[in-house]
C-alpha positions as CSV (number, residue, x, y, z in Angstrom):
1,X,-74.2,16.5,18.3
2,X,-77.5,16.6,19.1
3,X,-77.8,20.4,18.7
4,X,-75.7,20.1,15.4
5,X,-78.3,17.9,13.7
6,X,-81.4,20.1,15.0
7,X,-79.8,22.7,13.3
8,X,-79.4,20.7,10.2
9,X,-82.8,19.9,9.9
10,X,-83.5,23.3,10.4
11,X,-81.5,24.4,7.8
12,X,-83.5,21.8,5.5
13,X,-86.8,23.2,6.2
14,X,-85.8,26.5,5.4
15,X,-84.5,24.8,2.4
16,X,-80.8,26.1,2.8
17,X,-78.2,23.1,2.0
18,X,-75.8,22.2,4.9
19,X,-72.4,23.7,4.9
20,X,-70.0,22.2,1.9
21,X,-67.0,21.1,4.0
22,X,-65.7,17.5,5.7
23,X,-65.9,16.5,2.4
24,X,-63.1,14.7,1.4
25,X,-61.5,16.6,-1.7
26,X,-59.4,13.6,-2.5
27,X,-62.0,10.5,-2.5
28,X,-64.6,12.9,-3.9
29,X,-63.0,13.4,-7.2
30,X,-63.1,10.1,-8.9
31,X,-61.0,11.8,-11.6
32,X,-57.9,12.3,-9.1
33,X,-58.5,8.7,-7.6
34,X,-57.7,7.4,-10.9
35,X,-54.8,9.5,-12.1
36,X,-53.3,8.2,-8.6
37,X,-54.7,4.4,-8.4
38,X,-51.3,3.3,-9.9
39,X,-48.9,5.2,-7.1
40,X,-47.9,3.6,-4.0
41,X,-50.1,3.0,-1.1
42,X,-48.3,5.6,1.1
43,X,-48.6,8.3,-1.1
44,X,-52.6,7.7,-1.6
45,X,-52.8,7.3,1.9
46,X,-51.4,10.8,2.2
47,X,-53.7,12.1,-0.2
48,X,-56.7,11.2,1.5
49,X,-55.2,12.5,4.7
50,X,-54.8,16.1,2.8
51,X,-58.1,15.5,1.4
52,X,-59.8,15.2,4.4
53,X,-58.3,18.3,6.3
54,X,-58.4,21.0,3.4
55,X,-62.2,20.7,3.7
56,X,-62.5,20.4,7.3
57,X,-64.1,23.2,9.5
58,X,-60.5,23.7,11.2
59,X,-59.0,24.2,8.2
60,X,-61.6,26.6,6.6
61,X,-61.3,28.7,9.3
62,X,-57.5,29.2,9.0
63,X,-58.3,30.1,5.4
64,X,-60.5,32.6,6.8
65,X,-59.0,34.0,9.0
66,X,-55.6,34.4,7.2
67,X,-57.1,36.4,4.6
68,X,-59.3,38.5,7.3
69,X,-55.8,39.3,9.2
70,X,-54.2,40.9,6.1
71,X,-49.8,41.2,6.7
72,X,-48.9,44.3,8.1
73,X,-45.5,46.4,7.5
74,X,-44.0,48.0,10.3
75,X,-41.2,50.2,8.9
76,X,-39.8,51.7,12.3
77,X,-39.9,50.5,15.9
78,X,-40.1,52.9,18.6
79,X,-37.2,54.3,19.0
80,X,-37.2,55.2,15.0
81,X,-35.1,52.8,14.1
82,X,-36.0,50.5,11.0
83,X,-37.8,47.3,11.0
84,X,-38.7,46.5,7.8
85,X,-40.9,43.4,9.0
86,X,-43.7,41.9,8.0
87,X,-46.7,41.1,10.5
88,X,-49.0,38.0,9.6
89,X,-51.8,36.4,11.3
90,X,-51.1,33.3,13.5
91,X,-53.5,31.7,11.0
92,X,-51.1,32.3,7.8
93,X,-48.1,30.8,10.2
94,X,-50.7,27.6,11.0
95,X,-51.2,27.2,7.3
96,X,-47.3,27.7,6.6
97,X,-46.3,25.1,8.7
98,X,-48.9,22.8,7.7
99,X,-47.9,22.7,4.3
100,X,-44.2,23.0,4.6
101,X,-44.5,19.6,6.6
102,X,-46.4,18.2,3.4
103,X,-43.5,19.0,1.6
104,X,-44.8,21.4,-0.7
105,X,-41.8,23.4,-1.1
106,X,-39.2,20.1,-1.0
107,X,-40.7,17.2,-2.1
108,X,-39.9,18.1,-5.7
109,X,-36.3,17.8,-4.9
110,X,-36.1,15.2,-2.2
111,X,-35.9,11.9,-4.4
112,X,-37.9,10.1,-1.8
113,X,-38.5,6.4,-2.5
114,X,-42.2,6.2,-3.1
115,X,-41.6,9.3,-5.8
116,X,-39.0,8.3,-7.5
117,X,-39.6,8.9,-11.1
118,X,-42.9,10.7,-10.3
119,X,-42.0,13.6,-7.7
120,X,-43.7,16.8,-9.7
121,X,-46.1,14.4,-10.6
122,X,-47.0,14.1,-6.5
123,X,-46.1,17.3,-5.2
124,X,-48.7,18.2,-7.9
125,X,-51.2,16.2,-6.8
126,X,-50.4,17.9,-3.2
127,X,-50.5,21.2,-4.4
128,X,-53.6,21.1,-5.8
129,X,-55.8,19.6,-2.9
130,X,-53.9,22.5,-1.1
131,X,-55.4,25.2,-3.2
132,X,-58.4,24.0,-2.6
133,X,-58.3,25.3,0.8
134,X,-56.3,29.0,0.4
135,X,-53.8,30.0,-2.2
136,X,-52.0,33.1,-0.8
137,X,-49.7,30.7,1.4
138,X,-49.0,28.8,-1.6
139,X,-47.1,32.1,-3.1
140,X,-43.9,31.7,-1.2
141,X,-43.8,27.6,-0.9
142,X,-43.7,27.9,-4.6
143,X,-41.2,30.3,-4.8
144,X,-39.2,28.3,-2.5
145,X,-39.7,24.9,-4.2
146,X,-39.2,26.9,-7.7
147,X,-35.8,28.9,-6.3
148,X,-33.6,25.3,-6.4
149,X,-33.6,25.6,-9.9
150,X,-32.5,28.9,-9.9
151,X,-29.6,28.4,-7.2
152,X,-28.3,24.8,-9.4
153,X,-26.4,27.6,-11.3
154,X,-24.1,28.5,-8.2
155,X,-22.9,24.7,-7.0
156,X,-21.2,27.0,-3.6
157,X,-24.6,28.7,-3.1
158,X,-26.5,25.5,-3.5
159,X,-24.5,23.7,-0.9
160,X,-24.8,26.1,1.7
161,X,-28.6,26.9,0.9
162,X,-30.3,24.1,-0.4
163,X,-30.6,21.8,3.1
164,X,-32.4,25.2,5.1
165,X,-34.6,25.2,1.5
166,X,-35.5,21.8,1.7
167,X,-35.9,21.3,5.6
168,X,-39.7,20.7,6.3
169,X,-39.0,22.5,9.8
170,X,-41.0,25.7,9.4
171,X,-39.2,28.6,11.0
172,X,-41.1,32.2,11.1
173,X,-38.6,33.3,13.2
174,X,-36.8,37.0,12.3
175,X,-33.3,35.6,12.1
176,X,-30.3,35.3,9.9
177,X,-30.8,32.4,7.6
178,X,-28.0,30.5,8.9
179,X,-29.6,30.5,12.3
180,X,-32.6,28.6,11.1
181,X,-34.0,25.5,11.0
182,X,-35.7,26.4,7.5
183,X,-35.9,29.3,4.9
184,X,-38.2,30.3,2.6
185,X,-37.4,32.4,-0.6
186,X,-38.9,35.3,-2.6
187,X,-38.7,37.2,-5.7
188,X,-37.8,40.2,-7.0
189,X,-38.0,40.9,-11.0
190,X,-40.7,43.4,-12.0
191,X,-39.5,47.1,-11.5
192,X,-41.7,50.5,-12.6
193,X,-39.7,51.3,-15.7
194,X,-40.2,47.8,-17.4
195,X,-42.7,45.5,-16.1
196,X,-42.8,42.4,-17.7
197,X,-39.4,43.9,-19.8
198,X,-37.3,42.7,-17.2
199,X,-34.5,43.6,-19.9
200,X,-35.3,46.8,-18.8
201,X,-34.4,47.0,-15.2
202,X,-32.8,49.2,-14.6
203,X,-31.3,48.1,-11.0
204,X,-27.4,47.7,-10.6
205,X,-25.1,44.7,-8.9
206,X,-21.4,45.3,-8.5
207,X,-19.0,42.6,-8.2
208,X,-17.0,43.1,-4.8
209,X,-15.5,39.1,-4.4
210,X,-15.6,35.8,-6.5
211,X,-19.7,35.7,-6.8
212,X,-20.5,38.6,-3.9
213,X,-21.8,41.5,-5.6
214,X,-23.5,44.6,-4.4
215,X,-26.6,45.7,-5.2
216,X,-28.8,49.1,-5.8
217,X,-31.9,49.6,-6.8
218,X,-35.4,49.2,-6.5
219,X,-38.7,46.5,-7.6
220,X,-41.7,47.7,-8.0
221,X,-43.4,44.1,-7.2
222,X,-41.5,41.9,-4.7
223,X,-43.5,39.0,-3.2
224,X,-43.3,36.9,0.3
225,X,-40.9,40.0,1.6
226,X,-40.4,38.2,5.1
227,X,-38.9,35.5,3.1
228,X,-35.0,35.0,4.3
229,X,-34.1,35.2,0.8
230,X,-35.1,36.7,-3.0
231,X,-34.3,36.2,-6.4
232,X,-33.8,39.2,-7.9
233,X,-32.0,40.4,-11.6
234,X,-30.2,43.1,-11.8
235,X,-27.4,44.3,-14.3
236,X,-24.1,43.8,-14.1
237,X,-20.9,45.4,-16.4
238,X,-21.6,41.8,-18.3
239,X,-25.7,42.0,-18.7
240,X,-28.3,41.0,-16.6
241,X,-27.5,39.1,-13.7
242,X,-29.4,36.8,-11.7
243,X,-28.9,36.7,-7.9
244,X,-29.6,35.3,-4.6
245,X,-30.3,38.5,-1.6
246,X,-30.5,37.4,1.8
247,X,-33.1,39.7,3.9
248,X,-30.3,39.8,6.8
249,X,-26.9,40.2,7.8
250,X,-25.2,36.8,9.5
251,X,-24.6,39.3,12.5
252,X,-28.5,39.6,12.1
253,X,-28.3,43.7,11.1
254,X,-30.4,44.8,7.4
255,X,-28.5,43.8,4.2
256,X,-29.7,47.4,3.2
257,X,-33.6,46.4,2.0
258,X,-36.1,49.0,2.8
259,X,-39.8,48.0,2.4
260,X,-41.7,51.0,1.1
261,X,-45.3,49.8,1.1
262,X,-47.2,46.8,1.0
263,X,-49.4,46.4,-2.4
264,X,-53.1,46.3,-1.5
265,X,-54.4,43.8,-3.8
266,X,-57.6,42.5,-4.7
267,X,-57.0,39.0,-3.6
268,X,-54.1,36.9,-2.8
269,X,-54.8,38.7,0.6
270,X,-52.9,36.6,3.6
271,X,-49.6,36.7,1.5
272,X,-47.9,39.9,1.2
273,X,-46.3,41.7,-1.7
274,X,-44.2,45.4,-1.4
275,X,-42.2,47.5,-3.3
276,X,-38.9,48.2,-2.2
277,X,-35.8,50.0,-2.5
278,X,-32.4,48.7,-1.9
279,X,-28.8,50.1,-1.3
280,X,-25.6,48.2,-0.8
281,X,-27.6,45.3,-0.5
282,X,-24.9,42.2,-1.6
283,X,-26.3,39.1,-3.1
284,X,-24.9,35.7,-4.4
285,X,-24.7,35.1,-8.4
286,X,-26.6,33.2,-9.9
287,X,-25.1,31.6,-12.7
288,X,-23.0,34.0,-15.1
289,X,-23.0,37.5,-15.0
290,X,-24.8,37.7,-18.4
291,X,-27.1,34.8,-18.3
292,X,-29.8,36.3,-15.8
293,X,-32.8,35.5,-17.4
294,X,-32.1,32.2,-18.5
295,X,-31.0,31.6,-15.1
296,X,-34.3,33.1,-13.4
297,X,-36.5,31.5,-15.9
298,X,-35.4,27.9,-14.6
299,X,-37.2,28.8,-11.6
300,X,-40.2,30.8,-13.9
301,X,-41.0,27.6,-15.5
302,X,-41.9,25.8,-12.4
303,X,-43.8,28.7,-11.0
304,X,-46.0,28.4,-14.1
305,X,-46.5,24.9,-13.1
306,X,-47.9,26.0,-10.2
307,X,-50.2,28.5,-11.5
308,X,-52.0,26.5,-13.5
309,X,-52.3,23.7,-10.8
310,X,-53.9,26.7,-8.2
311,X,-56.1,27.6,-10.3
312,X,-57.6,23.9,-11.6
313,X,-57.9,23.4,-7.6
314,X,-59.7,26.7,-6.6
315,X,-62.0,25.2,-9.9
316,X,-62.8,22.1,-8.8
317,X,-63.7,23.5,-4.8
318,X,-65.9,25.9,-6.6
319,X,-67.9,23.9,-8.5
320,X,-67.9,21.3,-6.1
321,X,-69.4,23.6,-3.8
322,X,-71.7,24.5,-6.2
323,X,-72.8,21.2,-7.3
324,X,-73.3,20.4,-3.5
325,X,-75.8,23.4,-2.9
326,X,-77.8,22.8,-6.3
327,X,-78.4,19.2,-4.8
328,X,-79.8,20.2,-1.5
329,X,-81.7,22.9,-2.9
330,X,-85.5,22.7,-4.5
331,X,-86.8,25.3,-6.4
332,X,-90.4,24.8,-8.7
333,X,-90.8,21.6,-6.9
334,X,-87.6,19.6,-7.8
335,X,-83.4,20.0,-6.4
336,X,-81.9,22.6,-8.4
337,X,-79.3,20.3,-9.9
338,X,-82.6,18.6,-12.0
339,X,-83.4,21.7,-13.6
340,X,-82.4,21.0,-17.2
341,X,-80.8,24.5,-17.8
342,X,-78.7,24.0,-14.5
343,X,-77.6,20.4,-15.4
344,X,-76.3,21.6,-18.5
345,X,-74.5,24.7,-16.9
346,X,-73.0,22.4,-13.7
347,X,-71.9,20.1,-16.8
348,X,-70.1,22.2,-19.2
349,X,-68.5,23.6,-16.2
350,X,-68.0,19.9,-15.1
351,X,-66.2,19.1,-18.6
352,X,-63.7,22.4,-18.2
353,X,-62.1,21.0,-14.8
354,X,-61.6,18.1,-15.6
355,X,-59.8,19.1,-18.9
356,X,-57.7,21.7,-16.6
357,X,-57.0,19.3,-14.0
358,X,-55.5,16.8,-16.4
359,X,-53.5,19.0,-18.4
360,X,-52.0,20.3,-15.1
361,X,-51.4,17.2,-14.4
362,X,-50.0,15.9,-17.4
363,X,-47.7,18.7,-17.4
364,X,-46.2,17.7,-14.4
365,X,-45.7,14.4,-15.7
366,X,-43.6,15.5,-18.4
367,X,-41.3,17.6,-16.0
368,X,-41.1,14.5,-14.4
369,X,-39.9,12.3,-17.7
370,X,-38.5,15.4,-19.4
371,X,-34.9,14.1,-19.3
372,X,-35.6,10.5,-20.7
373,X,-38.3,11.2,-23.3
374,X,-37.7,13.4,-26.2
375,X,-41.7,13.9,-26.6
376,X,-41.7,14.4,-22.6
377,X,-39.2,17.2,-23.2
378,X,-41.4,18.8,-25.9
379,X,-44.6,18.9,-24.2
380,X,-43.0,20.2,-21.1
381,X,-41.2,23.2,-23.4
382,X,-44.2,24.0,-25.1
383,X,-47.6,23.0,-22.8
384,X,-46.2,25.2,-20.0
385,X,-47.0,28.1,-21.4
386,X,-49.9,27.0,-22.9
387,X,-51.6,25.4,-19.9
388,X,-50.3,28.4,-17.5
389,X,-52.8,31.0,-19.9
390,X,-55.9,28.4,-20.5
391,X,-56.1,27.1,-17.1
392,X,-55.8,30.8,-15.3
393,X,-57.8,32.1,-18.1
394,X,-60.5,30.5,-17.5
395,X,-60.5,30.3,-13.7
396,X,-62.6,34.0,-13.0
397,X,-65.3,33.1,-15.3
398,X,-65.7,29.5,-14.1
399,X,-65.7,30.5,-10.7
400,X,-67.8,33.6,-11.3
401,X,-70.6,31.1,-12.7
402,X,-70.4,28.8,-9.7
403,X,-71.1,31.5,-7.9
404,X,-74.2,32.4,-9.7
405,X,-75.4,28.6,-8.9
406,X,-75.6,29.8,-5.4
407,X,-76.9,33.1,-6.1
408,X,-76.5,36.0,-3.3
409,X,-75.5,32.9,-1.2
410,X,-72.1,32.7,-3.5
411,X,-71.7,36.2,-3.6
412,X,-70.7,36.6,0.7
413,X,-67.5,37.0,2.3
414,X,-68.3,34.0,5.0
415,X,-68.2,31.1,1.6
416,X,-65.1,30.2,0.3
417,X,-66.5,30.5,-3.1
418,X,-65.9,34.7,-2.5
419,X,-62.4,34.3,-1.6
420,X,-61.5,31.9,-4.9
421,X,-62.9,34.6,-7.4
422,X,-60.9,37.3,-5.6
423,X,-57.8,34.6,-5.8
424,X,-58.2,33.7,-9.3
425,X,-57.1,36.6,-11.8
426,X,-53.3,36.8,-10.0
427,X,-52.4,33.2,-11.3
428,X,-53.1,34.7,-15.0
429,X,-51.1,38.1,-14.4
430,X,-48.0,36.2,-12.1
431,X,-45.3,35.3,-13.4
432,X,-46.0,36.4,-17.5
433,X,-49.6,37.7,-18.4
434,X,-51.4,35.6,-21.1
435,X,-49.6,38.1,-24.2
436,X,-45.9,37.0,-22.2
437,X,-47.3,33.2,-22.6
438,X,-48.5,33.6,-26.3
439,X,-45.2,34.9,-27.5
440,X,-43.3,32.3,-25.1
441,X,-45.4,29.9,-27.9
442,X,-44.1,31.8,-30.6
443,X,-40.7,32.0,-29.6
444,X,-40.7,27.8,-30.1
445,X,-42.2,28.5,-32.9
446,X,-39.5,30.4,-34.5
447,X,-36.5,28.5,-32.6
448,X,-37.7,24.9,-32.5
449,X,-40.4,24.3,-34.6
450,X,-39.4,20.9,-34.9
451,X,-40.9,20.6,-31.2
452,X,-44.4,21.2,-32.4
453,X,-44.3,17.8,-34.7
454,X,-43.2,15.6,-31.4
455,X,-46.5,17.1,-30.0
456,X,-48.5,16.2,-32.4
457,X,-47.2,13.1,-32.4
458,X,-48.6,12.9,-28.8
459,X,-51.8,14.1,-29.4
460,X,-52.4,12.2,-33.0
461,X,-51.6,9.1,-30.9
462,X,-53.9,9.7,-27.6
463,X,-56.6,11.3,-29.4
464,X,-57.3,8.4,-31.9
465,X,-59.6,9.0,-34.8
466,X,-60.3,12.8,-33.9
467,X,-56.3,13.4,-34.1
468,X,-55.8,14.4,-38.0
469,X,-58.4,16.9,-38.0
470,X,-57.2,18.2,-35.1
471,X,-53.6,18.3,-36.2
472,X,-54.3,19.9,-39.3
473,X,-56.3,22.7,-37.7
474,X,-53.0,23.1,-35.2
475,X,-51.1,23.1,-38.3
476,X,-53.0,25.7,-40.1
477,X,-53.0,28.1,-36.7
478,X,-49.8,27.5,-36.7
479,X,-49.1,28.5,-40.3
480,X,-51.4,32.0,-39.4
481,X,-49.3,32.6,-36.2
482,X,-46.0,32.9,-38.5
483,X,-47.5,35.5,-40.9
484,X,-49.2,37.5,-38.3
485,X,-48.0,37.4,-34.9
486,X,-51.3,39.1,-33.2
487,X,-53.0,35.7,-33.8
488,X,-50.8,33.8,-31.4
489,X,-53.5,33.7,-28.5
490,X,-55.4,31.6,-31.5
491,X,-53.0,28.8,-31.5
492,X,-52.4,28.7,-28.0
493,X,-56.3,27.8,-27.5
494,X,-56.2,25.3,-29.8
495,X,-53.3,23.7,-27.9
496,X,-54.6,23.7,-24.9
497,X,-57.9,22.8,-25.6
498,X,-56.2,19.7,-27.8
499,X,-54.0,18.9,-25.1
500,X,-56.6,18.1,-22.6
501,X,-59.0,16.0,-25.2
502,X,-55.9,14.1,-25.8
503,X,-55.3,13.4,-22.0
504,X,-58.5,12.7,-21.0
505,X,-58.5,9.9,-23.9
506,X,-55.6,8.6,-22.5
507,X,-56.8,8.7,-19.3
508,X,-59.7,6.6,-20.4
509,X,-62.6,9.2,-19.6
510,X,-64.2,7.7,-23.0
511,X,-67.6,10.1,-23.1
512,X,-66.0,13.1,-21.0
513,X,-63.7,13.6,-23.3
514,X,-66.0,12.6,-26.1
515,X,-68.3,15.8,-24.9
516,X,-65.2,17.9,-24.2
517,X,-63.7,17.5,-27.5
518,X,-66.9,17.9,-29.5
519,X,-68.1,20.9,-27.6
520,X,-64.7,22.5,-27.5
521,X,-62.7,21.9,-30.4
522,X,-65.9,20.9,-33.3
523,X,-68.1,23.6,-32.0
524,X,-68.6,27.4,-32.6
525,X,-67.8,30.1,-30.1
526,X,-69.3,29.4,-26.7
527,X,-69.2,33.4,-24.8
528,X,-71.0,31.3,-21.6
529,X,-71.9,27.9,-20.0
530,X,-74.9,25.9,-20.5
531,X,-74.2,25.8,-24.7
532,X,-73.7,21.9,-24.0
533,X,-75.3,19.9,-26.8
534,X,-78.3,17.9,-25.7
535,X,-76.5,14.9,-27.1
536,X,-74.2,14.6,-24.6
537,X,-76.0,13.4,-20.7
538,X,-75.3,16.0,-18.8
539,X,-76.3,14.3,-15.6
540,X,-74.2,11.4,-16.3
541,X,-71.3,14.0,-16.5
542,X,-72.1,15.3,-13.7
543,X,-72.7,12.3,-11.4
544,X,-69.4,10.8,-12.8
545,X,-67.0,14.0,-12.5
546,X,-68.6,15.0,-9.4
547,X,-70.8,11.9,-7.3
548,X,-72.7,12.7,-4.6
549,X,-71.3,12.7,-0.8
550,X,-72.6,9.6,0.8
């Protein structure tokens, strides 16, 4: 201990800032202590138990080391037979099984007492701190979670699959699903030919038994591939079918997958993704022969959830850790977070979390109330789109400027900071680019437009006085959108940046959301941060969104 703080205080006089971590990411953010004052006991206490370890040095290092010890493929074992397994770090398996006993991939479905009535709303909450920590461990947990909505369509396939889905016993082992205590499950829908035209695939599934069918083909992105299980479309004499591929035989023999390569991608770099190619490989349908993509995007939609919750957590650890090094830094005689110039970027950053994070969290709500509410239903249909683009759109720049408050410090492989901006642009590209989520928009727009007045019902009644002149410029973006397609990404900016006004009113954040709405959606174009008015008090948005460790 003592050696620990004589390195602190020489870290001080060389004015470097001690590490940011053991700082709780759950009692730090006052805004997340809020939207969770109301839940039960137990569930805060288990936030502020996740809080505490996804910035502890333990943890960190996990992180790091997961995404140091990339996965490896081993095709062939010695004797040239084939393998087709997947290597990870013990780190990535430590990480795994930490989450998995959160619940991360379950607790969604679980109907436990404390979150009745509010389970995406909690899992949310969970996910989030998690991606604080490292997101490429988060790819599969949300496939899993996400894959119960896919597999509702086969009751049979359900029953036998859903209690190894939802077990919280992690199981890395190399074994026929059957024979384990848990399962985790990928997916397969991209292929060369098509891309995000999955009517285009271009892979085949023949029936051979009532729901068994056999397919052949290939996918040119398939993620987690040492899951026990993908989703996969392929077509059928019908259409496009949606099915359920197990990795291996029951007698624990290939079910005819061969892993071609792994993808070597900027980030996401502990999780693995490959192409493969597969032959007689049978699966379980998924729903009706024809009704693939309506089945698949069941599970799409939640995945989406998820994307936009990653990236408002890797977000708020950026600019936490940002905020933390400008306020044990002096430069020209003062902390760096005095400077006028870098109060007012650290705020206007500041204001964009806190929008994201509420949105996020909003839309997790409505899944939550969709079945009761009418206007839950019609945010949930039409904000998950919408805050799937802004949130991961905004993620690379956001963190690419907290990276600059650190300067050459941020820009190093041993900070965190490094591994969130390499992390950030797959959220906006997985699972529909931000052109796939602007014509989702439009395709309400064309179908259901009655959908859009129930939302601005919503927002006309959180947002208060700023709600008609807000409404009428949705309305006239709207109006735009149905002459000329092309300006869809227009209206699905102003949603989202109404949206999270509107929620941080009704949250109560009074003069945060006063600045965001004024700065956002009464402004002109802002290219960077720092364009914050000198109305607003950018300290006081900073101290409040972001208060310093004591």
């Amino acid at each position: 201990m003592n050696q620990m703080n004589r390195t602190e205080q020489k870290l001080a006089e060389l004015n470097q800032p001690k590490p940011w971590s053991g700082i709780n990411a759950y009692r730090s953010d006052p805004l997340m202590v809020d939207i969770t004052s109301a839940m039960p006991k137990p569930l805060r206490d288990e936030f502020d138990a996740l809080g505490r370890y996804v910035t502890s040095p333990e943890a960190q290092e996990l992180a790091r080391m997961a995404n140091e010890g990339v996965p490896k493929l081993k095709t062939h074992g010695p004797r040239g037979e084939r393998l087709d397994v997947v290597e990870f770090h013990p780190a990535w398996h430590a990480l795994m099984r930490r989450s998995m006993t959160t619940g991360l991939h379950s607790s969604a479905w679980e109907n436990l007492p404390d979150e009745r009535g509010r389970s995406h709303k909690a899992r949310a909450i969970r996910f989030y701190l998690t991606a604080q920590l490292e997101c490429g461990h988060l790819c599969p947990l949300t496939m899993t979670s996400a894959s119960v909505a896919a597999i509702t369509a086969s009751p049979a396939v359900q029953k036998e699959w859903a209690p190894k889905i939802l077990s919280r016993k992690y199981d890395s082992t190399n074994r026929p699903w059957m024979q384990k205590s848990a399962v985790t499950i990928g997916m397969g829908m991209t292929e060369k030919q098509g891309g995000t035209d999955v009517r285009a695939n271009t892979s085949t599934a023949e029936r051979v038994g009532e729901g068994i069918y056999r397919l052949n083909g290939h996918k040119w992105f398939m993620s987690a591939p040492m899951s026990d299980a993908f989703v996969m479309l392929a077509q059928t004499r019908e259409g496009l079918g949606c099915f359920l591929v197990p990795r291996l035989l029951e007698d624990g023999g290939a079910n005819g997958l061969r892993f071609q390569r792994l993808k070597d991608k900027l980030g996401n770099r502990s999780n693995a993704s490959s192409e493969v190619e597969f032959s007689d490989t049978f699966g379980f349908l998924l729903g009706t022969p024809d009704a693939g993509i309506r089945t698949i995007l069941d599970m799409v939609t939640l995945t989406r959830l998820d994307c936009a919750l990653a990236s408002a957590g890797m977000m708020r650890a950026s600019l936490a850790e940002a905020v933390h090094h400008t306020r044990g830094r002096n430069v020209f005689g003062k902390s760096l977070v005095s400077q006028p110039m870098m109060t007012r970027v650290l705020a206007d950053m500041a204001l964009d979390v806190a929008a994201a994070s509420a949105l996020s969290f909003r839309l997790a709500e409505a899944f939550d109330n969709a079945h009761g509410s009418a206007d839950d239903a019609a945010y949930a249909r039409i904000m998950t789109p919408v805050a799937k683009y802004w949130c991961c759109k905004i993620a690379p720049a956001l963190i690419y400027e907290a990276m600059e408050c650190l300067g050459g410090n941020g820009y190093v492989e041993e900070r965190a900071l490094a591994r969130h901006y390499r992390e950030a642009p797959v959220n906006a590209i997985w699972e529909g680019s931000g052109n796939v989520m602007a014509l989702d928009v439009l395709r309400v727009l064309g179908r259901r437009k009655e959908l859009f007045e129930q939302l601005f019902g919503v927002f006309s009644r959180d947002l208060g006085p700023a709600g008609p002149k807000t409404i009428d410029v949705l309305r006239a973006a709207m109006s735009l959108c149905e002459r000329d397609e092309g300006a869809a990404r227009l209206l699905v900016e102003q949603l989202a940046l109404a949206a999270a006004a509107a929620e941080l009113y009704r949250l109560g954040a009074g003069r945060i959301a006063d600045a965001f709405l004024e700065s956002r959606l009464a402004a002109g174009w802002r290219a960077t941060y720092g364009m914050l008015d000198s109305r607003f008090d950018s300290a006081y948005v900073l101290d409040l969104l972001y208060p310093a460790a004591t």
